[in-house]
N, C-alpha and C positions, 0 to 999 in steps of 0.2 A: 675611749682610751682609758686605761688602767692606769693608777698613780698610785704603788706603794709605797709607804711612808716608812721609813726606817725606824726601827724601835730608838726611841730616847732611854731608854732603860739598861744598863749594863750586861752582856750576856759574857758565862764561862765560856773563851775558847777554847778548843782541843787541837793540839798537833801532833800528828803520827809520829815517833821518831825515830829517825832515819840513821841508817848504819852507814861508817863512813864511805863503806865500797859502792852504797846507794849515791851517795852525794858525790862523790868522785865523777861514777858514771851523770849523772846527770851534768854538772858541772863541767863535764867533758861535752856533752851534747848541745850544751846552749851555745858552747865554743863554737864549737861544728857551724851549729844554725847563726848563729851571729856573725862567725868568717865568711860563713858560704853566701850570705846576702848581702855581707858589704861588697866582695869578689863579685857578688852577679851585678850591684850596682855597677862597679867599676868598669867590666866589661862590654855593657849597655852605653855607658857614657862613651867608651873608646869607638864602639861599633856607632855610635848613632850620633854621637856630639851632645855638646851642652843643652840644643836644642829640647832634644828627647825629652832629660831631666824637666827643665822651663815646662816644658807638655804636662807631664805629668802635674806638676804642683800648679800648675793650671787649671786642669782635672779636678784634682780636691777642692779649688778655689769656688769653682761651678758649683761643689754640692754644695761647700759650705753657705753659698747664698743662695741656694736654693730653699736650705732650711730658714736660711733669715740670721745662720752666724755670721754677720757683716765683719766682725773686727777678726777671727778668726780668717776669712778669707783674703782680709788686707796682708795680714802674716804669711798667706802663701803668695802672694801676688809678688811682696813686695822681694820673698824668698826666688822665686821665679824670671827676675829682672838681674838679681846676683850669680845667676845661671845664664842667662843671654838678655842682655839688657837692651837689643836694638828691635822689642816684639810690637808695633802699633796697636795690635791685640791684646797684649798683657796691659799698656798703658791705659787701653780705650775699658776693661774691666776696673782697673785701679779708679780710673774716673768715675762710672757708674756707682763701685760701690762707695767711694765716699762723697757721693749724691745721694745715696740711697742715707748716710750716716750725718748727712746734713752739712757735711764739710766742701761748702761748696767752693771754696778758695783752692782745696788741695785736686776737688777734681777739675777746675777749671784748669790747671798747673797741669795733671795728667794727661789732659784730653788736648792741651798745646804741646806736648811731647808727644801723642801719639800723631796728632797731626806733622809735628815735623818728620816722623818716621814713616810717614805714606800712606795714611789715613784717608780715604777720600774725604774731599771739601762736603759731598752733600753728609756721608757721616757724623762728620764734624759737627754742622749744622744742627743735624739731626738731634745730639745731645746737647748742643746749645740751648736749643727749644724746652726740650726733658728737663735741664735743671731751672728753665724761669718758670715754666708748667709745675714743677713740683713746689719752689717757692711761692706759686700764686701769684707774681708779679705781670701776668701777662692780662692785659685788659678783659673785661668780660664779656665784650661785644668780639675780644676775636679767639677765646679760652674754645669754642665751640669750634670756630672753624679751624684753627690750628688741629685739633682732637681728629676730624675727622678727615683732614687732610693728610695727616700720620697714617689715620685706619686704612687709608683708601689703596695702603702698600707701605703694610708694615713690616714685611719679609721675616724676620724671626724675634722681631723687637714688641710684638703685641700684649707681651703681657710688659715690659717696662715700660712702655708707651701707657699702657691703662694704669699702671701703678702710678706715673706720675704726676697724671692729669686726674685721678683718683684722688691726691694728695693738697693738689691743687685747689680743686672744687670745695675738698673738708677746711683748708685753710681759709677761704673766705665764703666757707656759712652756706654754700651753694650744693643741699643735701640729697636733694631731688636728684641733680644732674650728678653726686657722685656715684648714692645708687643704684642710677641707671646704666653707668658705664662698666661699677661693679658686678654686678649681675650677670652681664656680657661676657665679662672676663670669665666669671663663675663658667658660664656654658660653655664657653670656648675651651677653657681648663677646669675640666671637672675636680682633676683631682690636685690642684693648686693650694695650700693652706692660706696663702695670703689674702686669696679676696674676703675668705671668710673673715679671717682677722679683721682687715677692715670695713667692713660689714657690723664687725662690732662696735668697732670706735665709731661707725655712724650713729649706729643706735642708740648706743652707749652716748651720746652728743643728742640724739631728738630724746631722750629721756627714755626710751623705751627697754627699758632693762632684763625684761626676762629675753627678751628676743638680743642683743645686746650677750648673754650669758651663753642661750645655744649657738650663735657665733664662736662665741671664742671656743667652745669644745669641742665645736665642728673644726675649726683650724687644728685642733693639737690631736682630734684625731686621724688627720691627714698626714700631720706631720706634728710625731708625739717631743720633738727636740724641738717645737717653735717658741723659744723664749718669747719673745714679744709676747706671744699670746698668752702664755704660760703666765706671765708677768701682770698682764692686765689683769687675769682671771682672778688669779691670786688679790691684787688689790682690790677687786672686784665685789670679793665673798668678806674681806672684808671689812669694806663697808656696811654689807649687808648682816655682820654679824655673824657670820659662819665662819671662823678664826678655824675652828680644827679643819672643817675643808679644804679651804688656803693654805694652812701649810704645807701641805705635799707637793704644790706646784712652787712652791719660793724654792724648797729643796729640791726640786726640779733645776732649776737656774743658779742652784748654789755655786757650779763650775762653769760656768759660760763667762768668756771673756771679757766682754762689755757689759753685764749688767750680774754678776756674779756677786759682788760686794756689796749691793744694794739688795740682792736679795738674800743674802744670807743674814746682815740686818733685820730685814722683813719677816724674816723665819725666826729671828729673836724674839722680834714683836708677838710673833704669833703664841710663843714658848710662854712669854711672860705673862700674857693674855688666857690662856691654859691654865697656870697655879705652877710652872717650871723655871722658877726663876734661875735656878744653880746652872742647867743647861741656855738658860741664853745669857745668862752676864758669861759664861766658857766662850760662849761663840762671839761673843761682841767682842769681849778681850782679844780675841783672834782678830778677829778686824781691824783691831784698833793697833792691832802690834803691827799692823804691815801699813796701815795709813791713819798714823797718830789723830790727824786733822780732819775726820770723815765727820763732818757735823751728824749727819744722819746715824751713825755708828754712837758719837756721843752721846746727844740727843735719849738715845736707848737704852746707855749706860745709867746716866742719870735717870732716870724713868727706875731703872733699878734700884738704884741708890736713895730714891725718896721711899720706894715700894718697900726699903729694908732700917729708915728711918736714919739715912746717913746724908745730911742737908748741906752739908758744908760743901763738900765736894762736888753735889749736882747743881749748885746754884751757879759754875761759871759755863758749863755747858748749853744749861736751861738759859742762862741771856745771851747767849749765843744766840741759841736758836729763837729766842724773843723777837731779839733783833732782827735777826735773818726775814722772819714771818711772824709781823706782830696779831695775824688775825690765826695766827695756829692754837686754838684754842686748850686742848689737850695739854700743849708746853707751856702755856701761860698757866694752867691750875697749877700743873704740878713747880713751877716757877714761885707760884702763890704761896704753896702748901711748903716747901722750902723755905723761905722767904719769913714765914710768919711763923716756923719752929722753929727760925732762927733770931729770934726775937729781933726781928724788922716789919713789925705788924704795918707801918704805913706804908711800903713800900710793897708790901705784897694786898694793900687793898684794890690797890687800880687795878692788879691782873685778875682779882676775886670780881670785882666790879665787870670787867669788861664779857671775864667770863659770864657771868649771871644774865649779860644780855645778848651773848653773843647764840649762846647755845638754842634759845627758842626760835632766833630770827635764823640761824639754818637748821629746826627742825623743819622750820616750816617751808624753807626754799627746795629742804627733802623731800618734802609731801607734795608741791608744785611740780618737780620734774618730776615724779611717780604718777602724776597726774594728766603729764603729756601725753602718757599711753593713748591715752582715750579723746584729746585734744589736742593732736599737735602742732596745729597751728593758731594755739593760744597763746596773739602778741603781749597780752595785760599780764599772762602768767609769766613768760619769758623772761618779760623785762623786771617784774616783780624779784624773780630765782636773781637776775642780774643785778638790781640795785641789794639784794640784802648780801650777797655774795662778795660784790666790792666792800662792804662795807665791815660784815662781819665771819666772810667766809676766805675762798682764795680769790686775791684780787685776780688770779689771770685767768681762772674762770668766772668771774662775775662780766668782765672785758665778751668772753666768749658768748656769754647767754645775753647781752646785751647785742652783738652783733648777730646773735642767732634769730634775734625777735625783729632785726630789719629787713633779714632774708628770707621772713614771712612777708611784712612787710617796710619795702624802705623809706616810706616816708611815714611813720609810727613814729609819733611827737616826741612820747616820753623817753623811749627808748635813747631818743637822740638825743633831746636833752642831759639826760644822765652822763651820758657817755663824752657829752662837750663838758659837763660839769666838770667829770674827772678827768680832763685833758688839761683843762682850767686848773686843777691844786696843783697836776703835775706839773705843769711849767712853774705854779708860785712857787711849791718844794723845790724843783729842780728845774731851774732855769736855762740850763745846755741842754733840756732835752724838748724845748720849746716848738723847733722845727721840726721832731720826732713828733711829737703829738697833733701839730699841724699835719702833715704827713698819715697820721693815725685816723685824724677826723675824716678827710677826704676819702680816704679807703673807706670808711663805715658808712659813710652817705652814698658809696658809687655801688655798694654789695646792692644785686640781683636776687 
């Protein structure tokens, strides 16, 4: 797949200019073309009914999730229902995609309107199953045979059926079984972007990163508008320190409806990281004028604002995002380095301090998963990535690589220790979420 990157540099434009009896005639022609298509709508709805229209933005709704634009497809779905609202088809899509979007209270809502509108019962069913399989809620002794009792007639439902049992399997750490179902998918739909996609987030998940990177390119060259993928990719590189590579894919996703404002963000970051600062505080400001409150937009501002020695202003952003994530290392310096030109040297040592140790204990949990390449079923390593991770990386992946090392193995002492330890602060800190972490252990002790 090709990804040109738009020049950041200002170009002379040129316009032909046009004589008024040019513009007349043309202005007369778009008339024409504008009358004559809303006319032929018009005619089509009379000749065929509301339904037609419904069909149609149906239609579009099919590509848009085909590519993986999920929130773009809800907008014709929901467009398509205000056209003929009694369709158990349009309903039973509306549920799908926001299963697919995680919103499983609105598809459960949809998928009970499409059944009041003559949905058959096993259908119904049928997505019942798809949204506790995609949550991972369904036990592991019956995750298997559910799966293959779908495959066994799955009429045209095979690749949502394997997406969501796909989903299933990566949510509780069962890596084997998801690649193996992915792979299936792969051959059965060659030319499918998705499984590649998640193929990556497997990999990307057992540590194996170059394999993890030809995933994700392999997806966007199947389908060059897969944000998701575009998205991961981009974060991807980096990590890895290839900042000018990653931005052509963030400005990939800069108009995408759901994740557009996070990556245009992202493509700040990138700009900043470059030596262009004038060009990403333009773009942040833009983001910031359409949602005042995007911490992640702030966050970037500030990052600017210390980078050009203006402290005042970045410090109420920077303990935002403190707060928000006190193992974010990056916002704690620059939180620091604000903090201490703002002549509050003691309250910017704890962030100087935490940084000094935070930073070697995830080089090293970097060097650990670079290192599953070649081990990957190294429990000691696993859990190791997991405990410096909770500690001084992101706590929801320290959580993950700790339940990743019982899905090697599930009775590995330390791993479980750890992992009841931090169940243990969580109820001291936060005492209503006591039964959550009850609830939390037992999932971790039951992963296969």
């Amino acid at each position: 797949m090709s990804v040109q990157m738009g020049t950041l540099r200002s170009k002379k434009r040129y316009r032909a200019a046009a004589t008024p009896n040019v513009k007349s005639r043309q202005q007369r022609t778009r008339f024409w073309l504008v009358g004559g298509g809303m006319l032929a709508v018009a005619v089509m709805v009379l000749l065929f009914g509301n339904r037609w229209v419904a069909s149609l933005a149906n239609q579009q709704a099919r590509y848009e999730l085909s590519a993986q634009h999920r929130d773009d497809a809800v907008k014709w779905l929901r467009w398509s229902l205000k056209w003929y609202s009694r369709s158990p088809e349009t309903e039973l899509m509306l549920s799908r995609t926001y299963r697919k979007l995680g919103k499983f209270a609105d598809s459960h809502e949809h998928l009970e309107r499409a059944r009041a509108l003559g949905l058959p019962d096993e259908r119904c069913e049928r997505e019942l199953i798809l949204m506790q399989a995609q949550r991972g809620v369904i036990p592991a002794n019956e995750m298997d045979t559910q799966l293959a009792l779908l495959l066994s007639d799955p009429g045209e439902d095979a690749a949502e059926i394997s997406e969501a049992f796909a989903n299933g399997y990566l949510v509780n750490q069962r890596y084997t079984e998801a690649m193996r179902l992915l792979d299936a998918w792969h051959l059965d739909y060659p030319d499918d972007a998705q499984p590649h996609y998640m193929r990556g987030i497997t990999w990307h998940y057992l540590g194996s990163l170059d394999a993890a990177e030809k995933e994700y390119r392999r997806a966007l060259e199947l389908q060059p508008t897969h944000y998701p993928a575009a998205m991961a990719l981009g974060n991807f590189l980096i990590r890895r320190r290839r900042v000018e590579e990653a931005l052509p894919y963030f400005e990939m996703c800069a108009g995408a409806t759901n994740e557009g404002a996070l990556a245009r963000v992202r493509a700040a970051h990138c700009l900043r990281l470059l030596g262009m600062p004038d060009e990403a505080r333009r773009r942040i400001e833009e983001v910031l004028a359409e949602d005042p409150d995007m911490l992640a937009a702030g966050i970037e501002l500030a990052q600017l604002d210390v980078d050009a020695g203006k402290y005042g202003r970045a410090i109420s952003w920077l303990q935002r995002g403190a707060a928000e994530d006190p193992r974010d290392t990056e916002v704690r310096y620059a939180l620091a380095t604000a903090l201490a030109a703002s002549g509050q040297p003691e309250k910017a040592r704890q962030h100087f301090d935490f940084v000094a140790e935070a930073r070697p204990a995830v080089s090293r949990a970097r060097e650990l998963i670079i290192s599953l390449n070649d081990d990957p079923d190294n429990t000691a390593a696993r859990t190791e990535i997991g405990r410096l991770l909770l500690e001084y990386g992101s706590e929801r992946e320290g959580v993950f690589w700790l339940r990743s090392a019982l899905s090697v193995d599930p009775s590995y002492e330390p791993a479980l220790e750890t992992l009841n330890n931090y169940d243990k602060q969580l109820a001291e800190q936060h005492p209503a979420t006591d039964k959550a972490a009850d609830r939390h252990r037992l999932r971790t002790q039951s992963v296969e």
